[in-house]
C-alpha positions in Angstrom: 0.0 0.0 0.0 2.5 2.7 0.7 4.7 1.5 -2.5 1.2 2.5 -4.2 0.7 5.2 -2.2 4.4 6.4 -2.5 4.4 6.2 -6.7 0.6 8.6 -6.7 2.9 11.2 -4.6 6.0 10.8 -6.9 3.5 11.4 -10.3 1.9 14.4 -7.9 5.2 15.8 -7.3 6.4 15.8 -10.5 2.8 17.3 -12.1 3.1 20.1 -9.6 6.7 20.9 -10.5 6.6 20.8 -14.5 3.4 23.0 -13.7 5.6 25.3 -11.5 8.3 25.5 -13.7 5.8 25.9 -16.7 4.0 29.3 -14.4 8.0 30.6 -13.8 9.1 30.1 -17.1 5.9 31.8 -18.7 6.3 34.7 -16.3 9.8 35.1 -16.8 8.8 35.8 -20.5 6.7 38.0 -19.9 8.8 39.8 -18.2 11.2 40.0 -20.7 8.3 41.2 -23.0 7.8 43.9 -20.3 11.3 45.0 -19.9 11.5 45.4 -23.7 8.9 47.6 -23.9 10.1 49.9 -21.3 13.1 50.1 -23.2 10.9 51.4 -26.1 9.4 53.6 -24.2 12.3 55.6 -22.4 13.5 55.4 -26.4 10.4 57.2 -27.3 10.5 59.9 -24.3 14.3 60.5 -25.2 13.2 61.1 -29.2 10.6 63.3 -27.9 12.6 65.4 -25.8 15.1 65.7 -28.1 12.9 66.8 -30.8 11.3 69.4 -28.6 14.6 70.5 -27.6 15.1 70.7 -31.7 11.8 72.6 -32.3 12.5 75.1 -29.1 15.9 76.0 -30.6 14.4 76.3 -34.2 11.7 78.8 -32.7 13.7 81.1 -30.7 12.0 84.3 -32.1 15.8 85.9 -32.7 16.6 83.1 -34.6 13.3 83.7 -36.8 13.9 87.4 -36.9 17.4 86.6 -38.4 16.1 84.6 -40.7 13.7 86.9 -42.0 15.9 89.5 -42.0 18.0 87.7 -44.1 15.8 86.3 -47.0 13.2 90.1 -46.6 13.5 90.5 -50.1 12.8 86.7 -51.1 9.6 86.0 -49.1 8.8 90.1 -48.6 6.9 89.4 -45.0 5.1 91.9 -43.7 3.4 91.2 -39.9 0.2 90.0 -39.9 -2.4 92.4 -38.9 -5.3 91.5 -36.9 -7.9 92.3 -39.2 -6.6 89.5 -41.0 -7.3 87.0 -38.5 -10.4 84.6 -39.5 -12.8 83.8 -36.7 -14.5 80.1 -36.4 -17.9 81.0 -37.7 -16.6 82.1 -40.8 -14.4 79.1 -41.8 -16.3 76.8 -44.2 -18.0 73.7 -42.8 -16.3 70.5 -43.2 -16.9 68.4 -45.9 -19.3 65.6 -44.1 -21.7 68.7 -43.0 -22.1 69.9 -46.1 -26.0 69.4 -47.3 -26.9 66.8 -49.6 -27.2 67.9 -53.3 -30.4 67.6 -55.1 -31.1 64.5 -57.4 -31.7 67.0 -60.0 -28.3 69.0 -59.3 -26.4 66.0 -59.5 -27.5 64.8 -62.8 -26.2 67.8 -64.4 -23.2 67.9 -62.0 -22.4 64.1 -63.9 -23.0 65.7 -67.3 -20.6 68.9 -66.7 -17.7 66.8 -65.0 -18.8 64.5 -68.3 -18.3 67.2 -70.5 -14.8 68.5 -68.7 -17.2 71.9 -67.6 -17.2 73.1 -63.8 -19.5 71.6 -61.9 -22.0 74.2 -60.0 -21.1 74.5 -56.2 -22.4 77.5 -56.0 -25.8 75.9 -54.6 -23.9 74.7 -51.7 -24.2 76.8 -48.4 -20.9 76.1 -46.8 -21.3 78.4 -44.0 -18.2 80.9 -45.0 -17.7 84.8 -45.3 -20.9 86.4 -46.6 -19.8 88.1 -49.7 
């Protein structure tokens, strides 16, 4: 009986160990997985820092006003005024809010874009400047 008895604890032993050592080697990999991507992170915060670092040096407002300086009578800036500023209402709407065209309008939309014509947008409110 205990030779019987003494085998079911060997098998039981063993089963729990290979699934032990199956648990450690699975979370060992993992792990690994997880230490690979913090390495890919802290690469990505470095890149980001460093291009931040780029873009703050490429900004400095002398730097820009040396530049323009230098190529004034190539681009011939001028500041911007603030009359010249556009407010929100009177941008145009996007494109998936704009209303649906007419069957009717269509049709002859096809046969201009057919033809090589313009098509007519000027039935389309897109919600810009009112001229």
């Amino acid at each position: 009986m205990f030779r019987t008895f003494d085998a079911i604890l060997v098998v039981v032993m063993t089963a729990a160990a290979t699934v032990t050592y199956t648990i450690k080697h699975k979370a060992e990999n993992k792990l690994d997985e997880v230490r690979k991507l913090d390495a890919e992170i802290q690469l990505e915060e470095h890149t980001i820092d460093l291009l931040r670092a780029d873009w703050a040096l490429l900004t400095q407002p002398a730097r820009l006003n040396r530049l323009v300086t230098a190529f004034e009578s190539d681009l011939k800036l001028v500041p911007t005024e603030s009359t010249q500023l556009a407010q929100p209402n009177e941008l145009p709407m996007p494109t998936a809010e704009l209303p649906a065209v007419e069957e009717d309008a269509k049709g002859a939309d096809k046969v201009a874009k057919a033809k090589g014509a313009p098509t007519n947008t000027d039935k389309i409110k897109t919600g810009s400047v009112a001229r």
